[in-house]
C-alpha positions in Angstrom: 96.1 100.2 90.2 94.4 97.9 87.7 96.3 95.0 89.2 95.7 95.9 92.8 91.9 95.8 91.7 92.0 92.8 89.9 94.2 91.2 92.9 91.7 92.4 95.4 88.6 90.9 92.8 89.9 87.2 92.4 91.2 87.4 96.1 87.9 87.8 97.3 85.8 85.5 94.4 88.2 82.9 95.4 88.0 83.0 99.1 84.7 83.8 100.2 81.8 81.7 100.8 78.7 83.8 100.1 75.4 81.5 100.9 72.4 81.7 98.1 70.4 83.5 100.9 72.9 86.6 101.5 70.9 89.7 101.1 71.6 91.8 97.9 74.6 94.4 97.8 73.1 97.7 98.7 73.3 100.4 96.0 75.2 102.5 98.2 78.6 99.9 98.3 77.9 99.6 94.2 78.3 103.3 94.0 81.2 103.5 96.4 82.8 100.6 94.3 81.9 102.0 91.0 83.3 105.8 91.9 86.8 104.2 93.5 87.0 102.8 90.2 87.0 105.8 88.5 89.2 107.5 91.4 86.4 109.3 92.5 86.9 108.2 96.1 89.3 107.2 98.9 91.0 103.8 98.9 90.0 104.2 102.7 85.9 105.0 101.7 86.0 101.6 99.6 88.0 99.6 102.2 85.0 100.5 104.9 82.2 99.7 102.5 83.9 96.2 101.6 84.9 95.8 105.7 80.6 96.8 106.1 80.3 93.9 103.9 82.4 91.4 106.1 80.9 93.0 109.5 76.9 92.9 108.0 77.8 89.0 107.1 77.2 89.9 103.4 80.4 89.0 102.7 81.9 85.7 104.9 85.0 84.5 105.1 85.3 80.6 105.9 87.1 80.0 108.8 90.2 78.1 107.7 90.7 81.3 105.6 89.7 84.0 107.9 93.0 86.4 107.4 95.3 87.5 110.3 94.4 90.7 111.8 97.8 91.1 114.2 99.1 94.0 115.8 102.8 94.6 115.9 104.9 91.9 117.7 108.3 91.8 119.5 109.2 89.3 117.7 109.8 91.4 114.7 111.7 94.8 116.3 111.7 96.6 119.6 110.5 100.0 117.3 106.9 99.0 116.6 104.5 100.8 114.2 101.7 102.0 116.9 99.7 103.9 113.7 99.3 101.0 111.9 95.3 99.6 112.2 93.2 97.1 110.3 95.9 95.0 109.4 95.0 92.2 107.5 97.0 89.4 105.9 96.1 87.6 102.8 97.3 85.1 99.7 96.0 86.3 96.5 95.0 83.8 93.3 98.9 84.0 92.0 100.4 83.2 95.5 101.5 86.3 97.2 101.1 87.3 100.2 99.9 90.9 100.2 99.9 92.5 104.3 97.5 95.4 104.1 96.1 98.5 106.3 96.6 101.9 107.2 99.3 104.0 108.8 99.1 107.5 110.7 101.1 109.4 112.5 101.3 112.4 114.9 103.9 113.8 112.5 104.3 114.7 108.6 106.7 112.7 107.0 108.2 112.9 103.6 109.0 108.6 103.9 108.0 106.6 105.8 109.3 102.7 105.7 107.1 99.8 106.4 109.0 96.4 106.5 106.3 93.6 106.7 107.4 90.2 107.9 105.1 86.6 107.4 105.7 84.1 110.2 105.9 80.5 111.4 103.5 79.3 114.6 106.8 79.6 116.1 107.1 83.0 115.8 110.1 82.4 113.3 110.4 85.2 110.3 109.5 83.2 107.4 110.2 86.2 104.5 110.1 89.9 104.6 109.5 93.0 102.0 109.1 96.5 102.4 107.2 99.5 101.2 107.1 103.2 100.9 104.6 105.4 102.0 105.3 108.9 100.6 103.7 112.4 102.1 102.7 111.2 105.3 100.1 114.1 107.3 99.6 114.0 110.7 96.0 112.3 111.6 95.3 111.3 108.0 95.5 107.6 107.3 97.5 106.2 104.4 96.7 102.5 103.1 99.9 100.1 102.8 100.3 97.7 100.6 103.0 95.5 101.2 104.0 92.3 98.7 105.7 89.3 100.1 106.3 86.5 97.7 106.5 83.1 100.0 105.3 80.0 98.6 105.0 78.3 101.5 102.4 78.4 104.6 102.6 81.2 107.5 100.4 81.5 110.0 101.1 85.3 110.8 101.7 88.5 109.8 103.7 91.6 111.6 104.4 94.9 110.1 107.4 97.6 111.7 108.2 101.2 111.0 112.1 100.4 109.6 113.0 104.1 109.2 111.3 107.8 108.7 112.2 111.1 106.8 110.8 114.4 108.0 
């Protein structure tokens, strides 16, 4: 947890361009960070106060590195992930590629099996990983994580439902 924390704190010093005339943090996104800190609240509570950040132009990300939010392709699998929403794909300080957002379902699952794949402008599957999201309820979202080590450029990211245990 500590290293997703510090991944997600020099991911963002490093890639965002906040202007000298941004307005202050509001109290409210310090408290939300402070208590998911402490494991006081959702992952999902302090995802939406950082994406209120990026909507309200507190936060901005320059262009050349404005991450990929993709939905899932064909040209990963003809079994696509419809439950999987805010997606977003991004290089942290150390290199890796970390594909990120949440999956629901209709259905309670034990496992559920997330293969995330990093591509070419060609479409091409450049290097896939997977992850495991454990005690899957119907209607309550679950944040993914998934870890791909590529040291190389990509262009996009795609993310597939490989397999499912009730």
């Amino acid at each position: 947890m500590l290293v997703l924390v510090l991944s997600i704190g020099i991911t963002i010093g490093l890639s965002l361009n906040v202007s000298a005339q941004t307005p202050p943090i509001p109290s409210w996104i310090k408290n939300v960070a402070l208590w998911w800190g402490q494991g006081n609240t959702s992952d999902e509570e302090f995802i939406q106060a950082i994406q209120w950040l990026v909507d309200n132009k507190i936060i901005v990300l320059p262009t050349s590195q404005q991450p990929t939010l993709q939905t899932p392709s064909s040209s990963i699998t003809q079994s696509f992930a419809s439950g999987i929403t805010n997606m977003i794909c991004n290089r942290d300080a150390i290199g890796s590629i970390h594909i990120t957002g949440n999956f629901s379902s209709n259905t309670s699952y034990s496992f559920v099996d997330l293969r995330g794949a990093i591509l070419d402008n060609n479409g091409n599957v450049l290097a896939t990983h997977t992850t495991t999201i454990e005690k899957v309820q119907p209607s309550t979202p679950q944040i993914f994580d998934i870890l791909i080590s590529y040291p190389g450029n990509f262009v996009k990211c795609k993310v597939q439902v490989d397999s499912t245990t009730p």
